[in-house]
C-alpha positions as CSV (number, residue, x, y, z in Angstrom):
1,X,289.5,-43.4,9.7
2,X,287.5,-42.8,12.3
3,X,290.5,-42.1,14.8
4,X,291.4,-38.8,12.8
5,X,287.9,-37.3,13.1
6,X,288.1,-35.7,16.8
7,X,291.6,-34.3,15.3
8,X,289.8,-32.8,12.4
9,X,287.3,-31.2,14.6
10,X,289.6,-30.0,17.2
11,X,292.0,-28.2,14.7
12,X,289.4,-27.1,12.1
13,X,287.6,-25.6,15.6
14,X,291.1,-23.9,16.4
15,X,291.6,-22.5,13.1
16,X,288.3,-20.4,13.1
17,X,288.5,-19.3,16.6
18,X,291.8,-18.0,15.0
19,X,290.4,-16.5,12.4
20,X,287.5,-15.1,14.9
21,X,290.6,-13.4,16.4
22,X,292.7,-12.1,13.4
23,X,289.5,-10.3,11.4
24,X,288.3,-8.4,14.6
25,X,292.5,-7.3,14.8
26,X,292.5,-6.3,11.1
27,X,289.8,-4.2,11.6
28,X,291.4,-2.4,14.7
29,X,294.3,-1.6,12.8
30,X,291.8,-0.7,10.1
31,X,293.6,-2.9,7.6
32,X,289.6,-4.3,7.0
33,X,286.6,-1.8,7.2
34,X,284.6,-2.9,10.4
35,X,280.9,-3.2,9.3
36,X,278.2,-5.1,10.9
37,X,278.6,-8.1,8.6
38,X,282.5,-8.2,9.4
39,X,281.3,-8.0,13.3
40,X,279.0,-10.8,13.1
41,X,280.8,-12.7,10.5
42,X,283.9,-12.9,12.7
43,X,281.8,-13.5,16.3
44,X,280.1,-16.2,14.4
45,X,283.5,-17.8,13.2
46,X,284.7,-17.8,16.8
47,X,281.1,-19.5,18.4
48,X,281.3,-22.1,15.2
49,X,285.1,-22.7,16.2
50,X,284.6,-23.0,19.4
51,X,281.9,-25.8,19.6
52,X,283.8,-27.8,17.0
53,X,286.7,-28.2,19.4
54,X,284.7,-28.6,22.5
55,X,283.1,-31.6,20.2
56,X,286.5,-32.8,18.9
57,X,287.8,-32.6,23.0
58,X,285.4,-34.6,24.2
59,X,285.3,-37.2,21.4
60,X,289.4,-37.4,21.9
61,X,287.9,-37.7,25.9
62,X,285.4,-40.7,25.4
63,X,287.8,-42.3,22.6
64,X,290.8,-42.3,25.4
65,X,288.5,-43.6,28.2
66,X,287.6,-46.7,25.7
C-alpha cells in the first residue's frame, strides 16, 4: 500500500494544476464568468497541485534511492 501513495500524490497534484489551467481558459473564452472567487479558486488549485506533486516526486525520489 504504501508504494502507491507517491503515485497518488503525483497524479492527484497533476490533475489540479490541470484544472488550475482549464478554469482560468474557460473564463478567457468566457464560457465561465471570471470573478474574484473564480481567480483565486483556480490560482489556489494550481499552488495545492503543485506541492502535491513536488511531495509525490520526491517521495518516488527517496523510495527509488532505498
Amino acid at each position: 500500500m504504501r508504494d502507491n501513495k507517491p503515485r497518488v500524490l503525483l497524479y492527484v497534484g497533476a490533475g489540479l494544476m490541470v484544472l488550475g489551467v482549464i478554469f482560468p481558459f474557460l473564463m478567457v473564452i468566457k464560457i465561465i464568468e471570471s470573478t474574484y472567487f473564480m481567480n483565486f479558486f483556480s490560482y489556489t488549485l494550481q499552488i495545492i497541485g503543485l506541492v502535491l506533486a513536488m511531495l509525490g516526486i520526491a517521495d518516488i525520489a527517496v523510495h527509488r534511492k532505498r
